[in-house]
C-alpha positions as a printed NumPy array, in Angstrom:
array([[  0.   ,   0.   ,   0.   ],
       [  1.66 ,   3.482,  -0.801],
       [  0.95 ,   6.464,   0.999],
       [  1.282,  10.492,  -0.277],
       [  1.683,  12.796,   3.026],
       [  1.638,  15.989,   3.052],
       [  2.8  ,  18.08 ,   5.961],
       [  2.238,  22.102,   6.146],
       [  3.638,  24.609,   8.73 ],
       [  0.727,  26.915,   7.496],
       [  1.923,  30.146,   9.768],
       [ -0.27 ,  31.677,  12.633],
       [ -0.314,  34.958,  11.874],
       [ -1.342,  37.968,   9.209],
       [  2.11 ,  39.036,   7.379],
       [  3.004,  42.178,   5.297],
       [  3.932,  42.116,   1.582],
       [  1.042,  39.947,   0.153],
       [  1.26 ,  37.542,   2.918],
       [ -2.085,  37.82 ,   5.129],
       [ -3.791,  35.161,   6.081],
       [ -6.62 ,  35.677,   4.054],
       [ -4.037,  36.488,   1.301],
       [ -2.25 ,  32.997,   1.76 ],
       [ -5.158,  30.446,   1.884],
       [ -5.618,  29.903,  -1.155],
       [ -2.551,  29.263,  -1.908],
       [ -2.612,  26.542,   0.904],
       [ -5.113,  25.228,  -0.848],
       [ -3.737,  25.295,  -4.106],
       [ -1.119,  23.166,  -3.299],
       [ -3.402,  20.594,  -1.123],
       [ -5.581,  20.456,  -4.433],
       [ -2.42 ,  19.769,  -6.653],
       [ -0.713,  17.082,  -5.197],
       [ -3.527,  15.297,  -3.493],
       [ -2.074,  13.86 ,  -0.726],
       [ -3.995,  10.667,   1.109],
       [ -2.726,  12.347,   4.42 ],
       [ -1.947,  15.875,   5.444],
       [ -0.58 ,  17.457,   8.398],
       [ -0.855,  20.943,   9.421],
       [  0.63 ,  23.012,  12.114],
       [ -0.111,  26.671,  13.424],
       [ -3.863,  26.877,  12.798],
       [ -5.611,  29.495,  14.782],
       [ -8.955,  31.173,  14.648],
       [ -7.568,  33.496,  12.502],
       [ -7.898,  31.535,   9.547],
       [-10.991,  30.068,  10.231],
       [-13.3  ,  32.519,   8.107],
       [-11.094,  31.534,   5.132],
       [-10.962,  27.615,   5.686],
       [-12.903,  26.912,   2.94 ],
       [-10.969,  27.657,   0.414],
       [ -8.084,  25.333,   1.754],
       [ -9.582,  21.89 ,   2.663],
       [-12.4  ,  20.676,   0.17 ],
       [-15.285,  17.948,   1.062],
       [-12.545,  15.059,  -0.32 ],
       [-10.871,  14.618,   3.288],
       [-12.169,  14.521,   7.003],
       [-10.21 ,  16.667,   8.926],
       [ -9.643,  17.351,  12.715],
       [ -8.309,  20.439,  13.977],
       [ -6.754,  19.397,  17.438],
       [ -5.904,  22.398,  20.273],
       [ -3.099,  22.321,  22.228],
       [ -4.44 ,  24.493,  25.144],
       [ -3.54 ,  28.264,  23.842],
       [ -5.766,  28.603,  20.621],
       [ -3.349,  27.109,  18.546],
       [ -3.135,  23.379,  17.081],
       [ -2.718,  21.265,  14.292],
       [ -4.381,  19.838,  11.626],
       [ -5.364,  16.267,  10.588],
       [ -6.367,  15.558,   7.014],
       [ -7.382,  12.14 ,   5.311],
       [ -9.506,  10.493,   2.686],
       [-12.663,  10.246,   3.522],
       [-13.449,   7.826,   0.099],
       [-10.316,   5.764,   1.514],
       [ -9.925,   5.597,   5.101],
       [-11.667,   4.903,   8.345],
       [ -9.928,   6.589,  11.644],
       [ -9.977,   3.891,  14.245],
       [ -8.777,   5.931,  17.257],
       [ -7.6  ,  10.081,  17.327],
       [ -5.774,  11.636,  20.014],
       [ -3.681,  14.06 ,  21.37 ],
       [ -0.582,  14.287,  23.8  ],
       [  1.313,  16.7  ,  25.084],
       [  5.424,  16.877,  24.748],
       [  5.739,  17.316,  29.304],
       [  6.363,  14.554,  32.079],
       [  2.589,  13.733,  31.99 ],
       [  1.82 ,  13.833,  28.399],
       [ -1.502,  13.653,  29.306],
       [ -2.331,  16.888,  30.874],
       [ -1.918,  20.617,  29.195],
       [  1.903,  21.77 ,  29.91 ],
       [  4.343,  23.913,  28.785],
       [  7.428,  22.614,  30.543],
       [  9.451,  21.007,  27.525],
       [  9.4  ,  24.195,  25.821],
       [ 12.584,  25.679,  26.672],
       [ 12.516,  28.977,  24.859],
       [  8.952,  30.082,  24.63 ],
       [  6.95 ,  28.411,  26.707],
       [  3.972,  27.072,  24.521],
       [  2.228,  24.146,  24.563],
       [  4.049,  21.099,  22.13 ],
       [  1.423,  19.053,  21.233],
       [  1.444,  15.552,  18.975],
       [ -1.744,  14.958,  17.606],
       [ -2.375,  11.357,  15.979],
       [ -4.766,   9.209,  14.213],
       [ -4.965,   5.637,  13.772],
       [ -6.281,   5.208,  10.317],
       [ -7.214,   1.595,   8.148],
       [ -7.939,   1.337,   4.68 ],
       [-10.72 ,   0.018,   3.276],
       [ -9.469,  -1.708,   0.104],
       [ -6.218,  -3.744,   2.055],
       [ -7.531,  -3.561,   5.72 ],
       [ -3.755,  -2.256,   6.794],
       [ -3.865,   0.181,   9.338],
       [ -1.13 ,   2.951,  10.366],
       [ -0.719,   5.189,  13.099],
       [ -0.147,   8.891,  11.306],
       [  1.566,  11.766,  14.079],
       [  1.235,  15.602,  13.34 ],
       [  3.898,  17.18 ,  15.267],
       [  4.978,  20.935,  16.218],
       [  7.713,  20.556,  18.781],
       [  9.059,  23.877,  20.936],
       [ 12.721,  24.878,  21.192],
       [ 15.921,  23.357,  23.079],
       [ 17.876,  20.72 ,  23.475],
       [ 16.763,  18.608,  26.498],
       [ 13.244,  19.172,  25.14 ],
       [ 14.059,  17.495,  21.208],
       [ 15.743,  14.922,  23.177],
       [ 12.771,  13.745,  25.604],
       [ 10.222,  14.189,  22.744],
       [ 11.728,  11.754,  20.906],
       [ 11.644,   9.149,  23.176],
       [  8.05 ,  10.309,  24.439],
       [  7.254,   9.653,  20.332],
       [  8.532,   6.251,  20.153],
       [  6.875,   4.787,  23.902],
       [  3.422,   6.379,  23.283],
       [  3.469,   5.239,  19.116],
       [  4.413,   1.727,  20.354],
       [  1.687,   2.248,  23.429],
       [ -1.44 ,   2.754,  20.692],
       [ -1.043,  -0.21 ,  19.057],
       [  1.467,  -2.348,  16.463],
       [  0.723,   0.224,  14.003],
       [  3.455,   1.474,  11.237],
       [  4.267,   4.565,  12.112],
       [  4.435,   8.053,  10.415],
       [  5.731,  10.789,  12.155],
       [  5.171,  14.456,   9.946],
       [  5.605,  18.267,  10.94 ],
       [  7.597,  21.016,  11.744],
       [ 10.514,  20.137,  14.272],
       [ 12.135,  23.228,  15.217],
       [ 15.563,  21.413,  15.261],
       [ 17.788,  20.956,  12.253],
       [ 20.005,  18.129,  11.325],
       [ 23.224,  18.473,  13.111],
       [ 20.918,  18.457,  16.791],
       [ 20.908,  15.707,  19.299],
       [ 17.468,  16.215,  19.453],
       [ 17.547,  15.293,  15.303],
       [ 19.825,  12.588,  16.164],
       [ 17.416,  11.043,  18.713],
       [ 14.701,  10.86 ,  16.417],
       [ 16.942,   9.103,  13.731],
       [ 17.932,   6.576,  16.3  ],
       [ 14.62 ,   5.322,  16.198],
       [ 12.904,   6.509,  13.065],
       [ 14.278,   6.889,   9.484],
       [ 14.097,  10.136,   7.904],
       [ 12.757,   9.728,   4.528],
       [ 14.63 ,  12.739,   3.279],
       [ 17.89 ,  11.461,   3.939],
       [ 16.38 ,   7.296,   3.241],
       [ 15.524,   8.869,  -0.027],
       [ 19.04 ,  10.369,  -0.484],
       [ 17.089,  13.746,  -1.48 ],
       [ 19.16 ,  16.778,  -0.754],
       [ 16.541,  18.499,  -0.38 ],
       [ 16.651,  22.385,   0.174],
       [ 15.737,  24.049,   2.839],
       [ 12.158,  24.124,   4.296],
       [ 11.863,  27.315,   6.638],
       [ 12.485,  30.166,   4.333],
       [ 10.987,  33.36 ,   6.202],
       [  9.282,  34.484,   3.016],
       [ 12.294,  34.208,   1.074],
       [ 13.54 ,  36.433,   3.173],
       [ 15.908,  34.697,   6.071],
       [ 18.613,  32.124,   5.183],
       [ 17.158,  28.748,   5.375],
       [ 16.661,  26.28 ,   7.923],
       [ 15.295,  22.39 ,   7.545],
       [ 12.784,  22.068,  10.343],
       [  9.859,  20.095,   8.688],
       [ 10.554,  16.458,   8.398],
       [  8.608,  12.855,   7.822],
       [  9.899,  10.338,  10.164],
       [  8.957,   6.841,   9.492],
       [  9.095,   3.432,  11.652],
       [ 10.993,   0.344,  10.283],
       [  7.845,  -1.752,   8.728],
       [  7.345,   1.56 ,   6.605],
       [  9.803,   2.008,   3.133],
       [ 10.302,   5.664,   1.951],
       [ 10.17 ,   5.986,  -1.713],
       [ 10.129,   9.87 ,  -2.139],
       [ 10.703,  13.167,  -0.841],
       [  9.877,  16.795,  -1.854],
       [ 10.146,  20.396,  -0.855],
       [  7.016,  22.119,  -2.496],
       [  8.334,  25.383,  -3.269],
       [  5.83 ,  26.939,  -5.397],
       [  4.911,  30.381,  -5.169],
       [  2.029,  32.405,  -6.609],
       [  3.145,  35.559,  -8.51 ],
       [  6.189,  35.979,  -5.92 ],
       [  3.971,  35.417,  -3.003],
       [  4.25 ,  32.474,  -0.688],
       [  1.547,  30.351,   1.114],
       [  3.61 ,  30.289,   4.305],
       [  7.115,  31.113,   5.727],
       [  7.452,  27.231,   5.588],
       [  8.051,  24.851,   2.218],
       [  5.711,  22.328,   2.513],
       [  7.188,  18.622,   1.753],
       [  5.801,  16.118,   0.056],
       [  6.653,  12.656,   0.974],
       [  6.166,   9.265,  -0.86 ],
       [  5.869,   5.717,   1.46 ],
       [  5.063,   2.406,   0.924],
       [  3.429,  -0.081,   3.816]])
């Protein structure tokens, strides 16, 4: 069974320069519509965007927009013609992963949520455990999330596991390194160099911070950086990537 994921650091907030919020979605949805993914993940959805929601996720997917205890969460797309979700759920990156928290968040102080779905299809029956991420910042914090990811993925079930979303950590981290020891990075299993995926508007030097982690029953076949603009104008201060696996 093969598997197109999308995952989409969509940006919070109303920007300058053609890059509003109302500006920007549909552009979001431009690219959802083009490359069709089966799954999608999205992080930093707020109100803010909900007036223009419509014009990014059409009546193809069931989606579930998932707090994290401040206004902001993330996203959960999939098929409705192809799958059936047999358990959703939410924990947060802290000691009790259970309960709101901020305390893993070394640098700002939010809320780190993983929000997950267990998902079967109908044609094969195979089922997969799919994990929309937006981690905070620092060191000790990458480090325990990783090994929160791997106990509480192994705790829902003997599910392949896909891990997508927007890291805040780049390669050379520990907390990058952690995750590696237990989950391939399709990026680097695909041998795609890909280019960076934080970009700032085009504006900042770039960073990779959006990845698709995968468990060892799952192959990656591809990997790509959606850098498309529209008339100069970006759909987010974040590349979405594209990424290709096969169960």
């Amino acid at each position: 069974m093969e598997l197109k994921i999308l995952s989409f650091n969509i940006r919070c907030a109303n920007d300058s320069d053609g890059h509003s919020i109302e500006e920007r979605a549909p552009r979001v949805g431009q690219i959802l519509r083009d490359y069709s993914p089966d799954v999608a993940g999205m992080q930093e959805f707020r109100p803010k965007w909900e007036p223009h929601w419509h014009s990014v996720v059409n009546e193809d997917y069931d989606q579930w927009i998932v707090d994290r205890g401040d206004g902001e969460g993330n996203v959960l797309l999939w098929r409705k013609d192809r799958f059936d979700a047999l358990k959703k759920g939410r924990f947060w990156f802290a000691d009790d992963p259970d309960t709101p928290s901020t305390e893993w968040d070394e640098k700002y102080h939010k809320p780190r949520i993983c929000a997950y779905v267990v998902l079967q299809d109908r044609e094969t029956g195979k089922a997969f455990t799919y994990m929309n991420v937006h981690y905070g910042f620092g060191v000790d914090g990458h480090i325990k999330n990783a090994q929160l990811m791997c106990k509480y993925s192994q705790k829902l079930g003997n599910y392949p596991v896909i891990i997508s979303g927007d890291f805040n950590m780049t390669p050379d981290t520990p907390g990058y390194i952690a995750m590696a020891e237990r989950f391939a990075d399709v990026n680097r299993a695909t041998d795609n160099l890909a280019i960076h995926t934080f970009h700032g508007y085009g504006k900042e030097p770039g960073r990779t911070l959006d990845y698709c982690f995968v468990s060892d029953s799952v192959e990656p076949v591809s990997y790509e950086v959606v850098t498309r603009t529209f008339d100069g104008k970006y759909p987010s201060d974040h590349h979405a990537i594209c990424v290709g696996v096969r169960l």
